[in-house]
C-alpha positions as CSV (number, residue, x, y, z in Angstrom):
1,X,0.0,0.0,0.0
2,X,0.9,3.5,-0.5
3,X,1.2,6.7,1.5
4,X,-1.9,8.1,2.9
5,X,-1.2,11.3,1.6
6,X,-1.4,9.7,-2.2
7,X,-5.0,8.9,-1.8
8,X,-7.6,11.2,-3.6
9,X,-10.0,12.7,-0.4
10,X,-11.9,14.3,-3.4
11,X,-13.2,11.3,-4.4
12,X,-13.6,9.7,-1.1
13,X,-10.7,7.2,-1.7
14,X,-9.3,6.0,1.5
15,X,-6.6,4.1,0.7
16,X,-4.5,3.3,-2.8
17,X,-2.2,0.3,-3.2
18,X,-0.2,-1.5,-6.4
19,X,-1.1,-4.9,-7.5
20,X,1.1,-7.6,-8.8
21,X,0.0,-9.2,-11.8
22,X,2.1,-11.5,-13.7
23,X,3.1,-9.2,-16.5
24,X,2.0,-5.6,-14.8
25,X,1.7,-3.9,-11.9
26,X,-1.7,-2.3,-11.6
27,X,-3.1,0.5,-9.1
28,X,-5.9,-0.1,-6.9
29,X,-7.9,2.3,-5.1
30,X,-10.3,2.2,-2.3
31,X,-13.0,4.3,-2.5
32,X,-16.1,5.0,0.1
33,X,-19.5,5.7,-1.8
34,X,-20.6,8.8,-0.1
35,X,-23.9,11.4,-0.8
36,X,-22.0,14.6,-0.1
37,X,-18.6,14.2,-2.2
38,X,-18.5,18.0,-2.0
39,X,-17.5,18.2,1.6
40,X,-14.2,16.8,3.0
41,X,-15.0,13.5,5.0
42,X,-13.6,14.4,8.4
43,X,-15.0,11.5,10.1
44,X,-13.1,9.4,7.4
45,X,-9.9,11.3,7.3
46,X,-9.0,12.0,10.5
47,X,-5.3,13.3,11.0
48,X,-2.7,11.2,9.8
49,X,0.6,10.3,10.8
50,X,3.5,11.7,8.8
51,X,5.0,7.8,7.8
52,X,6.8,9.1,5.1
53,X,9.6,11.5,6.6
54,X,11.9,10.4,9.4
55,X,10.5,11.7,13.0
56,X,13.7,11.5,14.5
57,X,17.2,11.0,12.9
58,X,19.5,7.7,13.5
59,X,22.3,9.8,15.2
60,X,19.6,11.4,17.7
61,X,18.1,7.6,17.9
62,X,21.3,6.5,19.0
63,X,21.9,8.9,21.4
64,X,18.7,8.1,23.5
65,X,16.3,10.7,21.9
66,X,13.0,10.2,21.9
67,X,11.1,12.2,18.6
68,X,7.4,13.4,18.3
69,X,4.8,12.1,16.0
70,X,4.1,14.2,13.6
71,X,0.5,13.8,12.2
72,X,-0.6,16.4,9.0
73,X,-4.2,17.0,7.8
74,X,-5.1,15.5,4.4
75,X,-8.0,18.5,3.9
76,X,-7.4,20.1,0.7
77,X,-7.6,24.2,0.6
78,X,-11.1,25.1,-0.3
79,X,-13.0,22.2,1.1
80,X,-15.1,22.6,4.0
81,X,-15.4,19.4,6.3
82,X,-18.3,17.7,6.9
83,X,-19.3,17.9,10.4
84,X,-19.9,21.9,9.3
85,X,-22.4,21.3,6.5
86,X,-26.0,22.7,7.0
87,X,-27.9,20.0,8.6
88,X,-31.2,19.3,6.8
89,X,-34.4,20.7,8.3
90,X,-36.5,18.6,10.6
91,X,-39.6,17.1,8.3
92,X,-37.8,17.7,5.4
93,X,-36.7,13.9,5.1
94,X,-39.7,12.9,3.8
95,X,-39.6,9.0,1.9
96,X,-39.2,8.8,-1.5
97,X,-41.8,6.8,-1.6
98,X,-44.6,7.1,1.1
99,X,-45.7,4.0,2.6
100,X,-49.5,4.3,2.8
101,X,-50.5,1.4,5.5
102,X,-53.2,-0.7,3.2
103,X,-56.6,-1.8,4.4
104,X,-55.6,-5.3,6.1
105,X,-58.6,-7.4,5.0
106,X,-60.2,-9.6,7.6
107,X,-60.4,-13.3,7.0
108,X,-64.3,-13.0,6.4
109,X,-63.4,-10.9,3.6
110,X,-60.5,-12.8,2.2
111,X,-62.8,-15.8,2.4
112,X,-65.7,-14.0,0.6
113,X,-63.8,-13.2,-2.3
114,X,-62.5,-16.5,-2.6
115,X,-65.7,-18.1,-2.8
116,X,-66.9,-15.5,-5.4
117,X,-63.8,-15.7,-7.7
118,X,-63.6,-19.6,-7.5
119,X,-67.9,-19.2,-8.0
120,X,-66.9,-16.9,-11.2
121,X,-64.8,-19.0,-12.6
122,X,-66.7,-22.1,-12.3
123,X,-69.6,-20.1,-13.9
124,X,-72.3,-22.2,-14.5
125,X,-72.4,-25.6,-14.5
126,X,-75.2,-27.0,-13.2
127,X,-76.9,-27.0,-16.1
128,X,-74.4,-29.0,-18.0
129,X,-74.7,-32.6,-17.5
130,X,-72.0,-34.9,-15.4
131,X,-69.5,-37.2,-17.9
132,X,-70.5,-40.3,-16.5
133,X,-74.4,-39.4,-16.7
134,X,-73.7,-39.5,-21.0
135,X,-72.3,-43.1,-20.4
136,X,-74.4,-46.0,-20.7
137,X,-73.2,-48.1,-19.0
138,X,-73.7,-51.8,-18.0
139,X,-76.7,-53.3,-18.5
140,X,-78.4,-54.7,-15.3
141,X,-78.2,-58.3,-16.4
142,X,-75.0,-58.3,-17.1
143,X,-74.5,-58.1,-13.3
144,X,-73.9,-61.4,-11.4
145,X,-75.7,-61.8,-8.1
């Protein structure tokens, strides 16, 4: 992985590496999907440790010294954060699409409109004859007693 101070804040990326293919290397970001790009992401970026310079040099080191962490703040000129954006009005976060709560239908009712729409597509036939009353059938001395 690279630097912190490589990665794009713009574009909400939070971290940016290399990757090892077997004939390239290829960069990789990491990127956060946010709503308000247009603000810098202070609860993502906090401040961030300077990894990149030497704190404390080796003949101080040697010596006993003990150097300070240096951290530096990744907000580009320009942006403001976003823990000072304008909060949205209260009622003004209204569903994109309203949920209206349906009328629940009681059983009665679900069983009603069973029974008509099972009676409606039955429609009628009671005047239609049964298939085994257009069969003759066996005549009664055939049977055996």
């Amino acid at each position: 992985f690279l630097p912190k101070d490589i990665c794009d804040v713009k574009k909400v990326e939070v971290c940016r590496g290399v990757r090892l293919c077997s004939s390239t290397v290829e960069p990789i970001g990491f990127k956060i999907p946010r709503v308000k790009t247009e603000y810098f992401q202070d609860d993502l970026f906090c401040n961030t440790l300077v990894t990149w310079k030497a704190g404390i040099g080796a003949r101080e080191w040697l010596d006993g010294a003990n150097g300070s962490l240096e951290t530096v703040s990744l907000k580009p000129e320009g942006m403001k954060p976003l823990s000072e954006a304008p909060k949205p009005a209260p009622g003004s976060n209204v569903p994109k699409y309203s949920s209206k709560v349906l009328h629940q239908k009681s059983d009665q009712e679900k069983k009603e409109e069973l029974i008509a729409a099972m009676i409606n597509k039955m429609g009628d036939k009671d005047d239609e004859p049964l298939p085994q009353d257009d069969v003759d059938g066996v005549d009664s001395d055939e049977w055996d007693d």
